[in-house]
C-alpha positions in Angstrom: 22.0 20.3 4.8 18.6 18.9 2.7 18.6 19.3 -1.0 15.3 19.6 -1.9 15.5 18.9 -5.1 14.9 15.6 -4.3 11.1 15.0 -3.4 10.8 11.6 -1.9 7.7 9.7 -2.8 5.8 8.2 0.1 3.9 5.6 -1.7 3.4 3.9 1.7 0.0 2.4 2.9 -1.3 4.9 5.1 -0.4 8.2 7.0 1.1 6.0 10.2 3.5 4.6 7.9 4.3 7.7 5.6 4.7 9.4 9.4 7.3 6.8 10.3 9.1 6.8 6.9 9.4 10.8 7.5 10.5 10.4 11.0 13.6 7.7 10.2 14.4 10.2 7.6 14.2 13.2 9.6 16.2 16.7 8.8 17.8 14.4 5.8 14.9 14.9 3.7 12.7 17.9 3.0 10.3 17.6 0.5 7.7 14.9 0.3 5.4 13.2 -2.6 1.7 11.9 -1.2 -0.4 10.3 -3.9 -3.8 9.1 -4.9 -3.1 5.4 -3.3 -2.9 6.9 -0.1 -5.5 9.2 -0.1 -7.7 6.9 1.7 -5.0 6.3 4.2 -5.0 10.1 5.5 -2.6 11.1 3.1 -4.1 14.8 3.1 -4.0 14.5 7.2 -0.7 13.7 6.8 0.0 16.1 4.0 -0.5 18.4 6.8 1.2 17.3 9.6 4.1 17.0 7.6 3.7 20.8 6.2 2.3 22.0 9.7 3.9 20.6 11.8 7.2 19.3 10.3 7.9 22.4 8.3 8.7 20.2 5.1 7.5 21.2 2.0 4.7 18.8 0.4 3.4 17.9 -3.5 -0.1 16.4 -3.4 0.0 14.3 -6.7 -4.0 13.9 -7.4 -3.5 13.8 -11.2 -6.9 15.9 -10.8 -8.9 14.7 -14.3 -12.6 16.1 -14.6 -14.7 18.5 -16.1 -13.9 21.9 -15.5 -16.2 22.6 -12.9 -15.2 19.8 -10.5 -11.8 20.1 -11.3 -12.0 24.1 -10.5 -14.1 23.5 -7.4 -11.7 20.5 -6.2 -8.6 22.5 -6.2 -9.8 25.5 -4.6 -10.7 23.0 -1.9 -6.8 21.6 -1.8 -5.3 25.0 -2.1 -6.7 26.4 1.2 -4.2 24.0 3.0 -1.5 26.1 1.4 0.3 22.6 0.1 3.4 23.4 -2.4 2.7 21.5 -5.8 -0.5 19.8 -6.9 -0.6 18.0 -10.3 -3.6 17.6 -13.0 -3.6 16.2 -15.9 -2.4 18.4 -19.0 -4.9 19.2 -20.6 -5.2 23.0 -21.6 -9.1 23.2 -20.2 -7.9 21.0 -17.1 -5.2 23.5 -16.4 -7.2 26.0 -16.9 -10.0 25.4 -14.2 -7.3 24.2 -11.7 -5.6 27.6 -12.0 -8.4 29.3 -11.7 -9.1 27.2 -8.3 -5.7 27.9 -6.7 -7.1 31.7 -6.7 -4.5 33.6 -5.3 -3.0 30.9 -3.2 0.4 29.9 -3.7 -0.3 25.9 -4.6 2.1 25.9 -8.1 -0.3 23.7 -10.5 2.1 21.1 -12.3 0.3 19.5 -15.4 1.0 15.9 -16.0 2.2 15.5 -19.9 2.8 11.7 -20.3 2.9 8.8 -17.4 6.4 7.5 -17.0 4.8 4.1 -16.6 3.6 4.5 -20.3 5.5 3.5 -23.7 3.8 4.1 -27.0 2.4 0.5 -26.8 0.2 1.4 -23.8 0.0 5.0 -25.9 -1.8 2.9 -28.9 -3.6 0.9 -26.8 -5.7 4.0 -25.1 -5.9 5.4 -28.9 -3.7 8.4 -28.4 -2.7 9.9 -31.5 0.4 8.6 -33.2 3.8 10.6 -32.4 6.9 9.7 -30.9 6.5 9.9 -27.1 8.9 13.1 -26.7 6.9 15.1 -29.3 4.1 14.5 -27.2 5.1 15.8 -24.3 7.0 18.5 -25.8 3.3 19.9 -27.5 1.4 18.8 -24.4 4.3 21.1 -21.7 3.4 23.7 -24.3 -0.5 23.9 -24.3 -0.2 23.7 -20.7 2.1 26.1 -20.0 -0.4 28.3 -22.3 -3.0 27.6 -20.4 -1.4 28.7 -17.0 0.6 25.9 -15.6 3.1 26.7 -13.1 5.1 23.6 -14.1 5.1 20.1 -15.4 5.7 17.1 -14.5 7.4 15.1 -17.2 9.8 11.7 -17.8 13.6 12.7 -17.3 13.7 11.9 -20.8 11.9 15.0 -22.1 13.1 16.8 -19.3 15.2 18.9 -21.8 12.8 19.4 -24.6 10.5 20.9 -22.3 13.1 23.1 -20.5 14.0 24.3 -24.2 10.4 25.5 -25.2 10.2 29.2 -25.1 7.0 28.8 -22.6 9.1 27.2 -20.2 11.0 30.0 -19.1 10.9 30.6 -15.1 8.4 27.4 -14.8 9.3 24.2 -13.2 10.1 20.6 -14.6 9.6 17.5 -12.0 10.3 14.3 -13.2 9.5 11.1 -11.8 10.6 7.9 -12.8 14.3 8.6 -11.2 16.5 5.9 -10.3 19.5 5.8 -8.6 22.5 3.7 -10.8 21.7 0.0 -10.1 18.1 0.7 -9.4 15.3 -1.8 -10.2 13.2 -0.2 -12.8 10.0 -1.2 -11.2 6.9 0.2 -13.0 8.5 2.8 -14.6 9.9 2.7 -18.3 11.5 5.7 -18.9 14.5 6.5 -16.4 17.2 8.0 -15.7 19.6 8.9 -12.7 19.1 11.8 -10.6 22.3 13.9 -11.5 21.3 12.8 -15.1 17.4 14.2 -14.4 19.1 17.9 -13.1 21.8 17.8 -16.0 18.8 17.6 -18.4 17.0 20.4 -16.6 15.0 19.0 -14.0 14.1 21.3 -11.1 13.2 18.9 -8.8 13.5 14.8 -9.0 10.9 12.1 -7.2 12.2 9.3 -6.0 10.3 6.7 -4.1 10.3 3.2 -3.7 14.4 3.2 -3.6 14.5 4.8 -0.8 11.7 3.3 1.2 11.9 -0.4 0.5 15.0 -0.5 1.7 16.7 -1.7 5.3 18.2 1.8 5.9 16.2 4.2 3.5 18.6 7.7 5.3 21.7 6.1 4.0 19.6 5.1 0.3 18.7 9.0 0.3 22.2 9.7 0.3 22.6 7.8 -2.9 19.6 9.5 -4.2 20.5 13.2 -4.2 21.4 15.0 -7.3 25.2 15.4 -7.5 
């Protein structure tokens, strides 16, 4: 029986190898993460394979970022394929335009608060305003929410200061940056387990390259599943 809460990043090359990932994986695994680095590889071709033709659910993470206009007209474009989640950055007037390009289609807009890769170093460095990381993304979920996100897409770390804003109520929280206990960190920089994401109200947890850079990545997905 899948779980998917678990969405399993395939931050693979190209669609041959995301194909092949998915196949080894099979009925263990039902939701899948396709990102910018493989939109050149056919990631939206294989975006729909895997929806078409594999019945598994799919998030495109574009991290759309644009004026309004382009950022309406490119989601429209993406929601025709009927995909499940599609992310934008969070800002209100980004939001806005994307929801207002997924029409009437069911494409849930998720609204990117804070990269997980990012500390408040980096956070100085691009001259964002002061404020401690979590009260960041706490104000950011909320403008976004306000502006018609269907969900957001935050560390596990906020996890539960977004799920406690009033505006969150029936949305979704998806964090990245999940690790299963012994984990390499990687890129990211603010972690946590994947029972520990759901306990601090995650709806769904994205897990990649611990699952797919290893020997037998069925048996790793195991080990990934919320508990």
């Amino acid at each position: 029986m899948t779980d998917d809460r678990l969405i399993v990043a395939l931050d693979v090359p190209n669609a041959v190898a995301g194909l092949a990932l998915a196949g080894e994986l099979g009925d263990a695994v039902s939701f899948y993460k396709i990102g910018l680095g493989m939109l050149t590889g056919g990631g939206l071709a294989l975006a729909n394979e895997l929806k078409q033709e594999h019945g598994k659910r799919i998030f495109l993470d574009m991290k759309l970022f644009d004026i309004g206009a382009t950022v309406e007209a490119a989601v429209r474009g993406l929601a025709q394929f009927e995909l499940d989640f599609l992310t934008v950055h969070g800002d209100p007037y980004v939001v806005a335009a994307a929801r207002e390009g997924a029409g009437g289609h069911d494409t849930k807009i998720l609204a990117v608060t804070i990269l997980t890769s990012l500390d408040r170093a980096d956070l100085d460095g691009a001259l964002i305003r002061d404020g401690a990381i979590p009260d960041l993304v706490q104000t950011r979920a909320a403008n976004a929410f306000e502006a018609g996100a269907d969900g957001i897409i935050c560390s596990p770390h906020e996890a539960a200061l977004v799920r406690a804003l009033p505006e969150a109520e029936g949305k979704l929280v998806v964090t990245p940056g999940v690790r299963p206990f012994g984990s390499a960190p990687g890129d990211q920089k603010r972690i946590m387990t994947p029972a520990q994401a759901i306990a601090a109200g995650a709806d769904h947890v994205v897990v990649g390259r611990p699952i797919w850079a290893v020997p037998d990545p069925a048996a790793r997905r195991l080990k990934s599943s919320p508990r």
